[in-house]
DOKE-155381 format. One record per residue: chain; residue number from 1; x, y, z of N, C-alpha, C in turn; residue in one letter. Coordinates in pm, whole numbers, plus 50000, padded with zeros to 5 digits. Each point is the difference from the previous one (the first is absolute). Layout:
N
unit,pos,n_X,n_Y,n_Z,ca_X,ca_Y,ca_Z,c_X,c_Y,c_Z,code
A,NUM,X,Y,Z,X,Y,Z,X,Y,Z,A;
...
end
This chain:
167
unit,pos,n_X,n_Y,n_Z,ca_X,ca_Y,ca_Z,c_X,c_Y,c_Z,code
A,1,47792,67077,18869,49918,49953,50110,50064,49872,50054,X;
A,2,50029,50025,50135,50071,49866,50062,49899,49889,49996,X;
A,3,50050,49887,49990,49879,49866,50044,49959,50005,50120,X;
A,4,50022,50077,50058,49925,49986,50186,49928,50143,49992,X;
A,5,50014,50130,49910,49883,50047,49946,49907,50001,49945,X;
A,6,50011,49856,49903,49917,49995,49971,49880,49915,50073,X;
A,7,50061,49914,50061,49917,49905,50097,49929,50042,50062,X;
A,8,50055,50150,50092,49922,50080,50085,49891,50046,49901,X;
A,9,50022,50074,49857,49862,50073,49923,49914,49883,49987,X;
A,10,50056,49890,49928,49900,49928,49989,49892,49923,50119,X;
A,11,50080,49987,50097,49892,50006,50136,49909,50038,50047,X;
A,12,50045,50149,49986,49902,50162,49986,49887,49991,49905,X;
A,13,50010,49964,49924,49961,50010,49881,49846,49909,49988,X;
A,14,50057,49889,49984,49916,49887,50073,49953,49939,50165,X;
A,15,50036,50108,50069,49970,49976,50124,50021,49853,50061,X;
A,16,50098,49967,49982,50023,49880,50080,50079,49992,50095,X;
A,17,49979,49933,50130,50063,49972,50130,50129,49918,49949,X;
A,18,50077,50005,50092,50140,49884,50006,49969,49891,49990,X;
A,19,49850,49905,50080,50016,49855,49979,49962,50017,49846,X;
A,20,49938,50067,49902,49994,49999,49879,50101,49991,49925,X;
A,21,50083,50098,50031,50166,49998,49921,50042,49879,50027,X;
A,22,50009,49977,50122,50057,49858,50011,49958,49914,49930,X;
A,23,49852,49947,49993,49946,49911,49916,50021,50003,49892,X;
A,24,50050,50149,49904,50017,49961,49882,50166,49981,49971,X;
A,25,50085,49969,50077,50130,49976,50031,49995,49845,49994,X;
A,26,49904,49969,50075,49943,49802,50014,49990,49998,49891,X;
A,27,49908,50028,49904,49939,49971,49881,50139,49934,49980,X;
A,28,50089,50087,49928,50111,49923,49941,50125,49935,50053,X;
A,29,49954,49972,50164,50087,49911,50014,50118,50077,50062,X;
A,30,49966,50053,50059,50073,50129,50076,49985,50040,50143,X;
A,31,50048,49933,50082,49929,50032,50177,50059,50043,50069,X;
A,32,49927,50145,50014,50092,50101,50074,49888,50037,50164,X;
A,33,50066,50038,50071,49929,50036,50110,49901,50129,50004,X;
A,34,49943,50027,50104,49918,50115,49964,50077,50103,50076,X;
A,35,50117,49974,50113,50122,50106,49960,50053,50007,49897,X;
A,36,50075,49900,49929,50076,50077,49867,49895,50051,49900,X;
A,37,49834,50003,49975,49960,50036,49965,50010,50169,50038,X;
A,38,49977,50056,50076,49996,50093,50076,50107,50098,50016,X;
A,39,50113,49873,50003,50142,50121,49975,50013,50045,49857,X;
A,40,49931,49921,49892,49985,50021,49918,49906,50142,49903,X;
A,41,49926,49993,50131,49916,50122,49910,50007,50121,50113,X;
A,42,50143,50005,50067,50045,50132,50075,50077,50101,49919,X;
A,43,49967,50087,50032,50099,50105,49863,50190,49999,50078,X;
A,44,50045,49995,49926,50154,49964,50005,50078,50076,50091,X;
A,45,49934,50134,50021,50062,50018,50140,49915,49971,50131,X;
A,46,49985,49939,49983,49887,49903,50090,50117,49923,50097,X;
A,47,49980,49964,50163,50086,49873,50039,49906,49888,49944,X;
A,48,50133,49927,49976,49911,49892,50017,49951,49923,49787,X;
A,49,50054,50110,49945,49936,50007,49911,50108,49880,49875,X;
A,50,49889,49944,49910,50139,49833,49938,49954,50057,49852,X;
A,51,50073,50008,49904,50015,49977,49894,49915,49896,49928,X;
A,52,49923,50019,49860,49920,49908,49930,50096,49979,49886,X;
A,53,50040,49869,49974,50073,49987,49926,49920,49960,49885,X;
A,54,50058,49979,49848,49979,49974,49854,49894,49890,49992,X;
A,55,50090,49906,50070,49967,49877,50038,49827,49994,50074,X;
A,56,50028,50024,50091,49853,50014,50084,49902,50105,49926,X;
A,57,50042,50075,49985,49875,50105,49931,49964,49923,49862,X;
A,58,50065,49962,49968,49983,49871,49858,49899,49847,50096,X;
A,59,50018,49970,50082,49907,49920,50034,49867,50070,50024,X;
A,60,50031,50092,50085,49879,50083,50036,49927,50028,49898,X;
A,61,50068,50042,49862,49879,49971,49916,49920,49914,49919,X;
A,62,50074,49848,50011,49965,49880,49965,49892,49988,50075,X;
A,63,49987,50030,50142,49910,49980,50128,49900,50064,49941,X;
A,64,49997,50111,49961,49880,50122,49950,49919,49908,49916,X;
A,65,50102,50009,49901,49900,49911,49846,49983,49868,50038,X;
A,66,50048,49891,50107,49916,49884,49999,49873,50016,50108,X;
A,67,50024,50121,50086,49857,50017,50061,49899,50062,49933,X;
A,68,49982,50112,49912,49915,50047,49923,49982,49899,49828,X;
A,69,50130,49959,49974,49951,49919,49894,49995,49817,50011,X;
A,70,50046,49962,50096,50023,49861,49999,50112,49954,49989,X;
A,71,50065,49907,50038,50112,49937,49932,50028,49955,49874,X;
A,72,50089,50016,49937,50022,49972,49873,49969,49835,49953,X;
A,73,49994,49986,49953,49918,49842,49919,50158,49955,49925,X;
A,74,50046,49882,50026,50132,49949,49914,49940,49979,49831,X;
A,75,50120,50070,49941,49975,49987,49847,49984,49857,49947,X;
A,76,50002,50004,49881,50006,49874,49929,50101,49926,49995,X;
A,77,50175,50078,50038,50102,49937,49996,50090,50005,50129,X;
A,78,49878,50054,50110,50080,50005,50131,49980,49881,50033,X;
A,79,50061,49934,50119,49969,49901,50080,49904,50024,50069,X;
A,80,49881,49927,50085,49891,50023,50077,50075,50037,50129,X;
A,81,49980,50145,50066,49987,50035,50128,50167,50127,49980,X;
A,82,50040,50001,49910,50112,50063,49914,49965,50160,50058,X;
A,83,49853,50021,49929,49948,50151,50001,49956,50032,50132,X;
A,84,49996,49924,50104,49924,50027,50167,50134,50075,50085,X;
A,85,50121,49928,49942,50130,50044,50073,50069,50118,50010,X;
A,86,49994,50114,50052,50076,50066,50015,50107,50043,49916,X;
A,87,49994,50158,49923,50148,49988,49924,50104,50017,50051,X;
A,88,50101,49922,49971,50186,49983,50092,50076,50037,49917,X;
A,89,49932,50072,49891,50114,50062,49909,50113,50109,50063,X;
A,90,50060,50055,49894,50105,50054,50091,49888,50180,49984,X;
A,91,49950,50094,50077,49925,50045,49970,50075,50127,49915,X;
A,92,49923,50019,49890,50029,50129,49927,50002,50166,50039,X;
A,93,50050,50061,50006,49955,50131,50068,49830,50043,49994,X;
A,94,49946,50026,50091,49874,50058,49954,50000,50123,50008,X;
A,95,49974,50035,49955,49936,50106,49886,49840,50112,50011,X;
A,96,49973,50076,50002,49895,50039,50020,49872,49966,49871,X;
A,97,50077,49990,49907,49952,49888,49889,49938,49896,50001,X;
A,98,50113,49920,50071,49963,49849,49996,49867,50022,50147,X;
A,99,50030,50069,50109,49867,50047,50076,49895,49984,49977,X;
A,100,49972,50128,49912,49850,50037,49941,49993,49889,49917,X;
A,101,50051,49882,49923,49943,49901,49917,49957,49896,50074,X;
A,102,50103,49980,50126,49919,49890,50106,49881,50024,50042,X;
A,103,49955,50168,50052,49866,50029,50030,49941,49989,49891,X;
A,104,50013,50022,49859,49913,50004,49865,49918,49850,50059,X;
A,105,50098,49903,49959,49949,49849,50015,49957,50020,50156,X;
A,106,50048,49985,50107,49874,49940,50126,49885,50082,49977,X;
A,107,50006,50128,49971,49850,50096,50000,49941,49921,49812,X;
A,108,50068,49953,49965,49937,50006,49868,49941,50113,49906,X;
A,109,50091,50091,50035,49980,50141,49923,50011,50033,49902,X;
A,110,49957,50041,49900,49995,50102,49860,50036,50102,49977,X;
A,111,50066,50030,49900,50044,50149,49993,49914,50068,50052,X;
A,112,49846,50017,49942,49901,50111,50088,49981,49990,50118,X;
A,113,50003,49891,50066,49979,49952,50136,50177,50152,50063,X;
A,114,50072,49969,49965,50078,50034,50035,50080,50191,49999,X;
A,115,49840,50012,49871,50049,50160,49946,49865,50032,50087,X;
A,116,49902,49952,50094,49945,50039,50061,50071,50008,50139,X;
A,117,50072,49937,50025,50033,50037,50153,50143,50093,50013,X;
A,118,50033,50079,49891,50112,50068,49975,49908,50096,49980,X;
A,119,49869,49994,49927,49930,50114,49995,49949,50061,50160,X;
A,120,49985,49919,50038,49899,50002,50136,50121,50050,50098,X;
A,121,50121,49967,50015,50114,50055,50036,50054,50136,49981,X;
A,122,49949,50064,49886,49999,50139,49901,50077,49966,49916,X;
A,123,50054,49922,49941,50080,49989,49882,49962,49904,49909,X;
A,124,50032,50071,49824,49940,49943,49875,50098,49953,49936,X;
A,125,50017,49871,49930,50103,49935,49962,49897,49946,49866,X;
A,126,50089,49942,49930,49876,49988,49858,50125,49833,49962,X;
A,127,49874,49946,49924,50044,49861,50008,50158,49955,49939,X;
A,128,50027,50100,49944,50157,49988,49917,50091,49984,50137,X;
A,129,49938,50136,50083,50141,49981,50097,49985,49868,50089,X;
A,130,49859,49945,50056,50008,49910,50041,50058,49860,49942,X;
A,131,49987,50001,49841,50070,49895,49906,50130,49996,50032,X;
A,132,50079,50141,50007,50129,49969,50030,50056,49959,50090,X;
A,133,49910,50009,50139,50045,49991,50172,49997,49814,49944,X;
A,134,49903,49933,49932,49969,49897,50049,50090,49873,49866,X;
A,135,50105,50088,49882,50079,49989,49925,50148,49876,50088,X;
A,136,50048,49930,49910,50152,49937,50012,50082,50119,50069,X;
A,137,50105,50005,50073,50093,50087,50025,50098,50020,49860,X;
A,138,50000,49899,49917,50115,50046,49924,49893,50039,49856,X;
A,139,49852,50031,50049,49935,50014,49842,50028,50183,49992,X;
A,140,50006,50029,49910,50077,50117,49947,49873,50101,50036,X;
A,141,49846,49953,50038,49919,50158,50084,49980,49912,50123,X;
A,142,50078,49931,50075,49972,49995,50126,50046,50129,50054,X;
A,143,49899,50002,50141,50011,50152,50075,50019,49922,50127,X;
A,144,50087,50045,50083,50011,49984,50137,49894,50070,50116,X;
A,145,49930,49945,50087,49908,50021,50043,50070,50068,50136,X;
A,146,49929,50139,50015,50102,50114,50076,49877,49955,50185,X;
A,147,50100,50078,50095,49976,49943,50117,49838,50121,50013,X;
A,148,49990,50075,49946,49857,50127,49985,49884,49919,49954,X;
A,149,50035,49878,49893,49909,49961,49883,49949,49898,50125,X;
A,150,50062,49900,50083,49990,49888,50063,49894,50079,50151,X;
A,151,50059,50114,50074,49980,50043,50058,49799,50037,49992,X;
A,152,49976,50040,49887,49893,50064,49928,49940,49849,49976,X;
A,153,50054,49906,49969,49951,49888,49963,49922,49942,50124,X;
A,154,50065,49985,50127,49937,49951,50087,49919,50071,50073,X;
A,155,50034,50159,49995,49874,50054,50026,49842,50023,49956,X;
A,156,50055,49992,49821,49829,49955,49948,49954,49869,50075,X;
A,157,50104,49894,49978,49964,49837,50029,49911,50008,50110,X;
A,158,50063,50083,50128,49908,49970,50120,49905,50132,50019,X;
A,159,49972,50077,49921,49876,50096,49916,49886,49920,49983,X;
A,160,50020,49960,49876,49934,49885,49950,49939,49872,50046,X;
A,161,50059,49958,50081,49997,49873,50095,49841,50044,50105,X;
A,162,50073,50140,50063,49908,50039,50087,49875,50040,49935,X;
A,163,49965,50041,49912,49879,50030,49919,49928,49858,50006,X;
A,164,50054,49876,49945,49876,49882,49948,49984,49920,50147,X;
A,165,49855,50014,50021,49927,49919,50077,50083,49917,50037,X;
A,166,49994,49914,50109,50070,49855,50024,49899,49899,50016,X;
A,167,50025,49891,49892,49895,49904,49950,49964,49895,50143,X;
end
């Protein structure tokens, strides 16, 4: 699953407009227009259509989890205002892995939380396999999380979503 596929499901999914995407692009410090938003969630033979890079889809989900969970609070051995900043690391490949663990944390999800919206999607996964999706890469039952499993994932997510009342 490309990162600009997935941007588009998860949109779908959760029904959110572009100034939304955008905003959660702000969250982390990331300011993109609501064209490059847009070229962004055009399918690739699209004119017009820009590439989501590692980098940005990695902010984009910093944006997610500090709007649904808050900003992170500096540890005991960070400097004050350390944890508010933006990561400038060099970014790691992402992964459909490392994905679904960023949504784990902003949704604050549970394995069951999570074997319900794979259920609700039509598919049954039992907590081992989810142990492994959410495993080290180099731990000896990590499982690589396939582009069907992610796919199914965001379709329970915005299943689910649409079912509970809005408070």
């Amino acid at each position: 699953m490309t990162n600009n596929d997935f941007l588009r499901s998860f949109r779908y999914a959760l029904e959110l407009d572009p100034g939304t995407v955008q905003a959660f692009f702000a969250e982390s410090g990331r300011e993109l227009s609501l064209r490059n938003v847009a070229a962004m969630l055009k399918d690739e033979d699209e004119a017009g259509f820009e590439a989501l890079s590692d980098e940005l889809l990695s902010g984009f989900l910093d944006g997610v989890i500090a709007a649904y969970r808050g900003h992170r609070e500096p540890g005991p051995t960070e400097p004050e205002g350390a944890a508010r900043e933006p990561s400038r690391e060099a970014p790691r490949r992402l992964t459909n892995n490392r994905i679904l663990r960023a949504l784990r944390i902003a949704f604050e999800l549970r394995d069951t939380d999570i074997q319900d919206f794979m259920q609700a999607a039509g598919r049954e996964v039992s907590k081992a396999e989810l142990g492994a999706l959410f495993r080290r890469e180099d731990h000896r039952n990590y499982q690589p999380c396939g582009d069907q499993f992610m796919r199914a994932f965001l379709r329970g997510l915005g299943l689910k979503r649409r079912q509970r009342p809005e408070p």
